[in-house]
C-alpha positions as CSV (number, residue, x, y, z in Angstrom):
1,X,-3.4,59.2,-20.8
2,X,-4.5,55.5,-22.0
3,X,-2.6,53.6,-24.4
4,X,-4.9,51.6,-26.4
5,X,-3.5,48.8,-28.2
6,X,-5.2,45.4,-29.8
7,X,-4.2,42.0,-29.8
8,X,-5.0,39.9,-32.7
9,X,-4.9,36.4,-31.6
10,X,-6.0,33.2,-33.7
11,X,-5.8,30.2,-32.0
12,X,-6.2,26.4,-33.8
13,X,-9.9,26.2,-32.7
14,X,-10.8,30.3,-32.9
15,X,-9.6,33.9,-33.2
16,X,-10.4,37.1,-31.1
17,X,-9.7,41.0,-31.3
18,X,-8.5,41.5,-27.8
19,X,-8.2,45.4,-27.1
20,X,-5.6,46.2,-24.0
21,X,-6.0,49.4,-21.9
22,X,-2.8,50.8,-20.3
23,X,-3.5,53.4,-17.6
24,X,0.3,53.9,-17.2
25,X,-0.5,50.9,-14.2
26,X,-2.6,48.5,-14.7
27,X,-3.8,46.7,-17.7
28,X,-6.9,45.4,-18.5
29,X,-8.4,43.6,-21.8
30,X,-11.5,43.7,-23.4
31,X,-12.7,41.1,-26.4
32,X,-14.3,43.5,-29.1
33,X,-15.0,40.5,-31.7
34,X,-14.3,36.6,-31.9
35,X,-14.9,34.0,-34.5
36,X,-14.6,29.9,-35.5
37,X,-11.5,28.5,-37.0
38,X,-10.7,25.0,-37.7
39,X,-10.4,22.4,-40.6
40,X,-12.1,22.7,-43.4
41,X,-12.2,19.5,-45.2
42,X,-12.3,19.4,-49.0
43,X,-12.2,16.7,-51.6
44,X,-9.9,15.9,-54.3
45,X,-8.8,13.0,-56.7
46,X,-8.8,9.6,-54.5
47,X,-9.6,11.3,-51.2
48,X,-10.0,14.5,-48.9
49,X,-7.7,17.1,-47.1
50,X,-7.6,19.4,-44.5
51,X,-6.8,22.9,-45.0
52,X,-7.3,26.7,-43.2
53,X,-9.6,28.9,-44.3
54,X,-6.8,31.8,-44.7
55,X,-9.4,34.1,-46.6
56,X,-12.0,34.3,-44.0
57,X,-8.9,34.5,-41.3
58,X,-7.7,37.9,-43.2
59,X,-11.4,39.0,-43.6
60,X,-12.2,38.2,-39.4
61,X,-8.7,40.1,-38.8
62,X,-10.1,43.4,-40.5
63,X,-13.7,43.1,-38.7
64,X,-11.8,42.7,-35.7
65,X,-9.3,45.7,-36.3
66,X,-12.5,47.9,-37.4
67,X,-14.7,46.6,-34.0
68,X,-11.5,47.8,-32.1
69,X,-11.2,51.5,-33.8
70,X,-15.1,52.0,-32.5
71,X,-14.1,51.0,-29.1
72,X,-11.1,53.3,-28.3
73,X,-10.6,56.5,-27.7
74,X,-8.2,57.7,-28.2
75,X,-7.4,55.7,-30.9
76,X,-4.8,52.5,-31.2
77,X,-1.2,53.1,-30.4
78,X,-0.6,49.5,-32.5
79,X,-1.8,45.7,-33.4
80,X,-0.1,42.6,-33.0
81,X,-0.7,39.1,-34.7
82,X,-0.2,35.8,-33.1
83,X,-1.0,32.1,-34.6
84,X,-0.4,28.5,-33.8
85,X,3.1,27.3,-35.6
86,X,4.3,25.3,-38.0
87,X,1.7,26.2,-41.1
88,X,2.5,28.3,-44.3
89,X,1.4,30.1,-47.5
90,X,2.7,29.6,-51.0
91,X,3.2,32.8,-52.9
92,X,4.0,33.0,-56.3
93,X,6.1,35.2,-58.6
94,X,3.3,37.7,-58.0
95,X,2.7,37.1,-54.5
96,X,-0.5,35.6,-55.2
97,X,-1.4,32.8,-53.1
98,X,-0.8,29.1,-54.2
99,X,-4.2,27.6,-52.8
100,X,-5.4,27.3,-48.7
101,X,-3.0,26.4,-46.7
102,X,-2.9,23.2,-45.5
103,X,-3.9,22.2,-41.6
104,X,-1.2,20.3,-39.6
105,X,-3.4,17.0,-39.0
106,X,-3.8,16.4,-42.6
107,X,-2.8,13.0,-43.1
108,X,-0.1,13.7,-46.1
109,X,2.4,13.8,-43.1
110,X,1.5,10.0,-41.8
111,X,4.8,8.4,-42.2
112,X,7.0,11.2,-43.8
113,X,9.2,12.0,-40.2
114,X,10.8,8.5,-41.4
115,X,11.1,9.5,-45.3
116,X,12.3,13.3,-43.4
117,X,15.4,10.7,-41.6
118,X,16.0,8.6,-44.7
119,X,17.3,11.6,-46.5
120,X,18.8,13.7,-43.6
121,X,20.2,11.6,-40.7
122,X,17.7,12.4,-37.7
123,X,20.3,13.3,-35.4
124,X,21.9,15.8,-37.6
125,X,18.2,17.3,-38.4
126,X,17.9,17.6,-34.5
127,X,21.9,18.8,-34.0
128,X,21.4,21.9,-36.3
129,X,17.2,23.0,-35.9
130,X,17.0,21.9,-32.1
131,X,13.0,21.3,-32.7
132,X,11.5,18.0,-31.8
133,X,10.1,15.6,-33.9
134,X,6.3,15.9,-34.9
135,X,4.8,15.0,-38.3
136,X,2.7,18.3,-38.3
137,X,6.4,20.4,-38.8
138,X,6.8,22.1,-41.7
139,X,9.8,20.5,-42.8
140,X,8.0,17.5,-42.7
141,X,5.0,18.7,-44.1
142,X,7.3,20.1,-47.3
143,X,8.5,16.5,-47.4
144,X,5.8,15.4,-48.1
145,X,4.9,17.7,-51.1
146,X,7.9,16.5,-52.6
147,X,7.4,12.9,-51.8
148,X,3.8,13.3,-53.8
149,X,4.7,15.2,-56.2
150,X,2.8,18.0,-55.5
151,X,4.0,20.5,-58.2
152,X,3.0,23.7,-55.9
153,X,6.5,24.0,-54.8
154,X,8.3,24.2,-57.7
155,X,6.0,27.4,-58.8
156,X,6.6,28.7,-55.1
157,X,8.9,32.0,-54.6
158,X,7.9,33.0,-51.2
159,X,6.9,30.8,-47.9
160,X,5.2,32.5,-45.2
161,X,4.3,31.1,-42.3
162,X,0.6,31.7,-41.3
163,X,0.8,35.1,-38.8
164,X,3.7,36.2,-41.5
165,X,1.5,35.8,-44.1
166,X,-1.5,37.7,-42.3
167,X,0.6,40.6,-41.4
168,X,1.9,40.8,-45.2
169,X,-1.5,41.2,-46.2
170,X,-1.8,44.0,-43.7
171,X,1.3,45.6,-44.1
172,X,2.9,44.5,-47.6
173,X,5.8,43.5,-46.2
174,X,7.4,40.1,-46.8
175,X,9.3,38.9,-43.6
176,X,9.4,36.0,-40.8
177,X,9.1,36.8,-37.6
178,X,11.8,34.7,-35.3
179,X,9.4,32.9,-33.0
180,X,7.0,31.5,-35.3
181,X,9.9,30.5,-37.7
182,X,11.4,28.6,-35.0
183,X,9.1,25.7,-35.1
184,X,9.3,25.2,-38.6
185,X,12.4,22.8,-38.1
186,X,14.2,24.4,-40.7
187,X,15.8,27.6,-38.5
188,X,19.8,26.9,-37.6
189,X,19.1,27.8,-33.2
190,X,22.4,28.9,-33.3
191,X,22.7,31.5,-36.0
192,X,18.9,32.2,-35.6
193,X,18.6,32.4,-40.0
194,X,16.9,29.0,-41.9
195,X,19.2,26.2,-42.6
196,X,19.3,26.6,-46.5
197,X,22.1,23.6,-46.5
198,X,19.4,21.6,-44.6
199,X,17.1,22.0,-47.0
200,X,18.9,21.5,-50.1
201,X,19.9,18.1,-48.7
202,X,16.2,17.3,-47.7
203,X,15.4,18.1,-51.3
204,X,13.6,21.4,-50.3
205,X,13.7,24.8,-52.4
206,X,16.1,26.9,-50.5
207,X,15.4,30.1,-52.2
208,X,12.3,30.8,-50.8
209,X,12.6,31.9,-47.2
210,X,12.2,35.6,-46.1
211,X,14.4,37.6,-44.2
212,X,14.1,36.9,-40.2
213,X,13.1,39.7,-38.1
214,X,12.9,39.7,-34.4
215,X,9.7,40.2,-31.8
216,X,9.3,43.5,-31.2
217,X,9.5,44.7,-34.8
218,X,7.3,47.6,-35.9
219,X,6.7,46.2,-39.7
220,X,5.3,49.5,-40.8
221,X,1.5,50.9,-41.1
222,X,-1.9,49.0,-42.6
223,X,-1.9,49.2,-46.2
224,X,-3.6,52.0,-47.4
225,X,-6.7,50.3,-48.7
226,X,-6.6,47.7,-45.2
227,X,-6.6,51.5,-43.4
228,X,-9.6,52.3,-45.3
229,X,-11.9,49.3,-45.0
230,X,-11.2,49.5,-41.4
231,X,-11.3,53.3,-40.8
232,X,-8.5,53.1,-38.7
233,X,-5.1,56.0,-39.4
234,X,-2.0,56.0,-38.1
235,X,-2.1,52.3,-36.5
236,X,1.2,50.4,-36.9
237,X,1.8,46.8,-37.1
238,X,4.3,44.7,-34.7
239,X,5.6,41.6,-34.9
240,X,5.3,40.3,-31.8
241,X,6.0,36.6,-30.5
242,X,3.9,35.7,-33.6
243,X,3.8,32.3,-32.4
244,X,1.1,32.4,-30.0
245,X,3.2,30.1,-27.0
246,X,5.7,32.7,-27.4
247,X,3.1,35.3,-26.7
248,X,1.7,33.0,-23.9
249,X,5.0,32.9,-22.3
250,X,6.3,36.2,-22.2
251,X,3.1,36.8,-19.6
252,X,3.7,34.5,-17.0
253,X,3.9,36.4,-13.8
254,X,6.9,34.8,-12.4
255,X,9.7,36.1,-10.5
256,X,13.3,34.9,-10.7
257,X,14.1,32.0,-13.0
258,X,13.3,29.0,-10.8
259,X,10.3,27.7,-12.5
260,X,8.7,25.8,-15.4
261,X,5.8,27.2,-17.7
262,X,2.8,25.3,-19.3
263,X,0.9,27.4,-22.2
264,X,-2.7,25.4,-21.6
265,X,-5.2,24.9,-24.4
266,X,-5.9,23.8,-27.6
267,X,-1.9,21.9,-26.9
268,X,-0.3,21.8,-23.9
269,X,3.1,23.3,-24.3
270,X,5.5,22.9,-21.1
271,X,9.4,24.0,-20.8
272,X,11.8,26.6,-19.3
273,X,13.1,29.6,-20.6
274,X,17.0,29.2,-21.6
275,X,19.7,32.0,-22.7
276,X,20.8,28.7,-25.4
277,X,19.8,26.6,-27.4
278,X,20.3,22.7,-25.4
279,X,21.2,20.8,-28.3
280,X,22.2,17.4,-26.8
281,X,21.6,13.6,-26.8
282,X,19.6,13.7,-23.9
283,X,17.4,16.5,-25.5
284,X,17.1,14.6,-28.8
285,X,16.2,11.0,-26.7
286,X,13.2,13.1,-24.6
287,X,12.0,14.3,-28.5
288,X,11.9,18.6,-26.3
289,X,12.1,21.2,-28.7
290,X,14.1,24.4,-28.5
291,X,12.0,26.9,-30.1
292,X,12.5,30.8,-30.3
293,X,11.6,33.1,-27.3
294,X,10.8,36.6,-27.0
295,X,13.4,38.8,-25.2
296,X,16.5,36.6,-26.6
297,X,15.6,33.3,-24.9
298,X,15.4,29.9,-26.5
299,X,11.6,28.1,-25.4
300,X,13.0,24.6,-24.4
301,X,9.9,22.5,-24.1
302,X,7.7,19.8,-24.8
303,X,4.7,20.3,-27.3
304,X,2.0,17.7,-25.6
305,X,-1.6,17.1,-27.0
306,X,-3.6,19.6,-24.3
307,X,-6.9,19.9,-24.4
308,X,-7.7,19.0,-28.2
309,X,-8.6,15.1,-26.9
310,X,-11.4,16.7,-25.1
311,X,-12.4,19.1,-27.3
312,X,-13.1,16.5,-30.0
313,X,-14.6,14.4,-27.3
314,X,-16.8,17.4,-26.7
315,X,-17.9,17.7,-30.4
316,X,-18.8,13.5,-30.3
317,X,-21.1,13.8,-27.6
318,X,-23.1,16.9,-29.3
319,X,-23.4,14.9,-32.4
320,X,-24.6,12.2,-30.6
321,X,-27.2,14.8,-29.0
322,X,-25.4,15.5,-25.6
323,X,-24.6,19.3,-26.0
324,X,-22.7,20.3,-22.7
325,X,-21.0,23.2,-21.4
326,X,-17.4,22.9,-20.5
327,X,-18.4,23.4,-16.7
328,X,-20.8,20.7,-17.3
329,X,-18.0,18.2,-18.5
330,X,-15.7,19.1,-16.0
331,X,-18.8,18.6,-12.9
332,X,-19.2,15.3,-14.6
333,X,-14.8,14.5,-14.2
334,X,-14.8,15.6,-10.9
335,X,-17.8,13.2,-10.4
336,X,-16.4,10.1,-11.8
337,X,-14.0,7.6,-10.4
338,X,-10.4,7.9,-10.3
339,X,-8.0,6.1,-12.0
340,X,-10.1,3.3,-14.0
341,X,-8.0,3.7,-17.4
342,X,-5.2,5.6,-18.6
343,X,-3.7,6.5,-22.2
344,X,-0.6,8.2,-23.6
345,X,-2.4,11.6,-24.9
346,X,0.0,11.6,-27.5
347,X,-0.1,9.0,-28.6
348,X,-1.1,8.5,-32.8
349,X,-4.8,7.7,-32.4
350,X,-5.3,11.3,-31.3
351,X,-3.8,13.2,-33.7
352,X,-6.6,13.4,-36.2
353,X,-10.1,14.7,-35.9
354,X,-12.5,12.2,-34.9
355,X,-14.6,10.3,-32.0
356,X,-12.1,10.5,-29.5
357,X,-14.7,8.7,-26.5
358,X,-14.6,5.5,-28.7
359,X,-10.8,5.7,-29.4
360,X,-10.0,6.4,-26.4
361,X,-12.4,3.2,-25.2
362,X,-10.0,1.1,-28.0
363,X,-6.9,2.3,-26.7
364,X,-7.8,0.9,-23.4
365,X,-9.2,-2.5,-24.6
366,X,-5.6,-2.4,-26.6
367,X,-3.6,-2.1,-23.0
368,X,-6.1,-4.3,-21.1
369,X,-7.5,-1.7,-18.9
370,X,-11.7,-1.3,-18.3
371,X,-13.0,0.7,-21.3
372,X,-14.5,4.1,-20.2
373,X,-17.8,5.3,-20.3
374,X,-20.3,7.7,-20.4
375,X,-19.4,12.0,-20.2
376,X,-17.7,11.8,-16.8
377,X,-15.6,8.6,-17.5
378,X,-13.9,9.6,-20.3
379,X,-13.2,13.2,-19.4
380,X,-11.6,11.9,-16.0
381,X,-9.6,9.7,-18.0
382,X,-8.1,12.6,-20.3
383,X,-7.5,15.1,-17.6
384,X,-6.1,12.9,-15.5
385,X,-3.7,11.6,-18.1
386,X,-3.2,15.1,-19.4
387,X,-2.0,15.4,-15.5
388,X,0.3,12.5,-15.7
389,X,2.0,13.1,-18.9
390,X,2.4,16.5,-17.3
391,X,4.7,14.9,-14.1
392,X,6.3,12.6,-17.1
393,X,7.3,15.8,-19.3
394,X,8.4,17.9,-15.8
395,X,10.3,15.1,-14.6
396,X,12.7,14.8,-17.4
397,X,13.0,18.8,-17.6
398,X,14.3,18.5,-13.8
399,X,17.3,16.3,-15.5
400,X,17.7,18.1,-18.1
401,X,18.5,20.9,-15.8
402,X,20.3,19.3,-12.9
403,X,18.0,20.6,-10.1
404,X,14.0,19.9,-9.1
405,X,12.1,22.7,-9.9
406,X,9.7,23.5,-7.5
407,X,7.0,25.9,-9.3
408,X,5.1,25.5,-12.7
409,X,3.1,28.3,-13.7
410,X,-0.6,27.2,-15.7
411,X,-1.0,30.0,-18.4
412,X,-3.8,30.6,-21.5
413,X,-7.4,29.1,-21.5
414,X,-6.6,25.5,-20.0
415,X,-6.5,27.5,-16.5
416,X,-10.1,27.9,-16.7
417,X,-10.5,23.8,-15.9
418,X,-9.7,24.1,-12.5
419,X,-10.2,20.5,-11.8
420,X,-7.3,20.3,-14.6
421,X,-4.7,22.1,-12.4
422,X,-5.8,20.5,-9.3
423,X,-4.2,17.3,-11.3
424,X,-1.4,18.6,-12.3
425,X,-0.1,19.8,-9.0
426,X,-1.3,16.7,-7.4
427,X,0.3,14.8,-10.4
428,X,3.8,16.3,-10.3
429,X,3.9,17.2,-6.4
430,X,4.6,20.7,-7.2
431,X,3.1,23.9,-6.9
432,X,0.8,25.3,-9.5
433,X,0.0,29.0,-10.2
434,X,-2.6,29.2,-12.4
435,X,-3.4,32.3,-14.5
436,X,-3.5,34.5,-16.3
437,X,-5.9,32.9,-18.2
438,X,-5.7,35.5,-21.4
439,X,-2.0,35.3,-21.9
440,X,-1.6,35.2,-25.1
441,X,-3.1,38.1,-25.9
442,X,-1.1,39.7,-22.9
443,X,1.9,38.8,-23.6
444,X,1.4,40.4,-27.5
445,X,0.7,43.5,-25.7
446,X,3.8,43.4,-23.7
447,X,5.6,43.1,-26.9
448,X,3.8,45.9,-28.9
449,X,4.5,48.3,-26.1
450,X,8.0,47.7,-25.7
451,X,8.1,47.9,-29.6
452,X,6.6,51.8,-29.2
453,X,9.3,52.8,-26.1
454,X,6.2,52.7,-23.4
455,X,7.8,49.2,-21.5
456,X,11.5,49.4,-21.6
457,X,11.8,45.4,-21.0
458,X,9.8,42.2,-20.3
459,X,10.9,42.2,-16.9
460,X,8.9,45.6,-16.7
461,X,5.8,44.1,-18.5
462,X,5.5,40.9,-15.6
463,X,5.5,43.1,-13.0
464,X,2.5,44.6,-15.0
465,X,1.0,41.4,-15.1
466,X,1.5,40.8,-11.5
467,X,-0.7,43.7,-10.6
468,X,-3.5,43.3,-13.4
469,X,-4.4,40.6,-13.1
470,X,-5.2,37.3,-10.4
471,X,-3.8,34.2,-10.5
472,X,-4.8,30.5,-8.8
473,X,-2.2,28.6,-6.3
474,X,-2.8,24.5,-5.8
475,X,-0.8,22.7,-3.5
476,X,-0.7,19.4,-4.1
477,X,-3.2,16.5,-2.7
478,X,-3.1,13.0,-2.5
479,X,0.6,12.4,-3.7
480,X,0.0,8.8,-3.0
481,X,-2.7,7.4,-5.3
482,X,-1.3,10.0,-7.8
483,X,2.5,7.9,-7.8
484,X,0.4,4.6,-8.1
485,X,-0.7,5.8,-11.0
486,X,1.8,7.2,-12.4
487,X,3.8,3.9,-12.2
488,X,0.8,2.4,-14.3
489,X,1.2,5.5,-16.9
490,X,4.8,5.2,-17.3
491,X,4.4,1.2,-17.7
492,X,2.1,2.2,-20.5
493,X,4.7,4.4,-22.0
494,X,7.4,2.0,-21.9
């Protein structure tokens, strides 16, 4: 008999309700309901701030749990919730929540990583959490609350982060899943429980962190009321790799161990799957990340801006009256010429929402290169720089793990730009597989069903994978104009 089960994946830029169809052999997905997410802007006393619409999250999570009951017979065997990381809800002594949460470009973060080191060296920060150094992390976000005086947390009894706080107001129960806590920089990797000491010393509440439970977690049934305004009985909820590259990961349809991942969208997350955390000075120079895995592993990666330059680009050129498709954009990169300017795609310019095609034309007046222009120009400029921080990120991985590693495997939306992984295998010399392209919302099956005893491991879900579903292979191509460039990329680096 089919095993129905629905993924309930939101993403920085949009949510879907993802329903997966297990035949015993194969699975296959189908999207029953999707919907807009992003930054909401709102004013305040001497300025503006970005925040999440958490409400209308909750209220999209519900339409897409009752779209799902309609489609499935017979019936759901479970739901899992994924997010991006590093936000959080306030609750208070009522578990009422303290105000939207906030979005991870706000700019209350500009300059608090150095007020974050002030009080707590940076390499002791990095020695006991393991998670690289971004001004969107949460500890650095609760930094800054402190640092301008934002009364909130002292009223504040409960953090949960975003697909913790979702699944309480589905379930009505209070915990943190271990993935998506990971990239708060405030979990100890070793003992796998927050770093109350840490946060004392940063000035930070240390009472208010939930328990810790790990992926796979059945967190009980939908509230009774949630059950009724859906119509659904008898679903449970997991806690899956709530952290949506941890979901992404646990479906690449690799073999082995050889091989390097890269979660493409929205970011671009790329690393290896380790049994330990790799807690070092060469990991703390290189700024990777060791961030919780499904299955017992430790994610050590690199978070790099992905495909959000592009995305904002997108959004300039429709409010300048060009409305394209993406295979429009990506017709016009392949069309352009190679090479004429390249920028560090994380670099600060990009971090906040704006008119990337003219930022990106500052940036390369800044370096002395030709200023890109028009569609085609500036698209060829991000992927292929994309591309190149790609090689830059991979290389330093091979160190990091005394050996070259031959294979990276392209998961999540990103692998829908083909032109994209043509430029990273030609960037990094190595082979790509590209696919699947849903793995998110795969990879939060995988765990629901080896929550409910019908996978007995992740091993067994890949090999699922491997026969459900097609991937992409790109050898690479001219290696030669790719390693000029790349000297001129890392020059710009340095």
């Amino acid at each position: 008999m089919t095993q129905n089960y629905l993924a309930l994946d939101l993403g920085a830029s949009g949510g879907r309700a993802i329903i997966g169809r297990f035949d015993g052999d194969r699975l296959t997905l189908e999207e029953v309901h999707r919907f807009a997410n992003g930054p909401i802007q709102v004013p305040h006393a001497g300025g503006s701030s970005l925040h999440w619409d958490a409400l209308d999250l909750f209220t999209q999570i519900k339409a897409g749990i009752a779209k799902a009951v309609q489609c499935c017979e017979p019936g759901l065997v479970s739901a899992g919730l994924d997010t991006w990381g590093v936000d959080f809800g306030l609750l208070d002594a009522g578990d009422a929540l303290l105000g939207n949460p906030y979005h991870y470009r706000d700019s209350r973060t500009d300059g608090m990583i150095e007020e974050t080191c002030r009080r707590v060296p940076r390499a002791e920060i990095f020695g006991e959490t393991g998670i690289q150094f971004m001004q969107l992390n949460t500890v650095i976000q609760l930094v800054a609350m402190t640092a301008q005086g934002d009364p909130t947390l002292g009223i504040a009894k409960t953090l949960l982060m975003m697909p913790d706080l979702l699944n309480f107001w589905l379930t009505g129960r209070k915990v943190s899943e271990y993935t998506i806590a990971s990239t708060s920089q405030l979990l100890d990797a070793r003992s796998r429980d927050w770093a109350r000491d840490l946060a004392g010393r940063l000035g930070l509440p240390t009472d208010i962190y939930p328990a810790i439970v790990e992926p796979g977690t059945v967190l009980g049934p939908l509230l009774p009321w949630v059950a009724e305004e859906t119509g659904v009985r008898d679903l449970v909820v997991v806690a899956v790799g709530s952290h949506d590259t941890a979901s992404a990961v646990a479906a690449v349809p690799a073999q082995g161990e050889d091989y390097a991942y890269l979660s493409s969208g929205t970011w671009s997350l790329m690393g290896v799957a380790a049994r330990e955390p790799v807690i070092n000075e060469t990991t703390l120079e290189y700024n990777f990340t060791n961030e919780g895995g499904v299955g017992g592993t430790i994610r050590l990666l690199k978070n790099i801006t992905g495909l959000w330059v592009i995305q904002e680009s997108r959004r300039a050129w429709a409010r300048d009256g060009e409305s394209l498709s993406w295979d429009e954009i990506t017709q016009c990169a392949a069309a352009a010429p190679a090479f004429t300017a390249l920028f560090d795609v994380d670099a600060p310019d990009f971090l906040a929402p704006g008119d990337m095609p003219q930022r990106i034309r500052e940036y390369a007046a800044r370096t002395g290169q030709p200023a890109p222009d028009g569609v085609g120009d500036v698209a060829r400029v991000v992927l292929e720089s994309l591309a190149l921080k790609y090689r830059w990120t991979l290389e330093r991985m091979d160190r990091m793990m005394g050996r070259r590693i031959p294979t990276l495997h392209i998961v999540g939306g990103g692998t829908q730009n083909r032109l994209l992984s043509q430029f990273a295998a030609n960037a990094t010399g190595r082979t790509v597989v590209a696919g699947p392209i849903e793995a998110t919302a795969v990879g939060n099956i995988l765990m629901q069903m080896q929550a409910v005893g019908a996978i007995g491991s992740l091993d067994e879900g890949r090999e699922i994978v491997r026969r459900s579903f097609n991937v992409e292979v790109f050898e690479p191509k001219d290696t030669a104009a790719w390693d000029d460039a790349y000297a001129r990329f890392t020059a710009l680096l340095a």
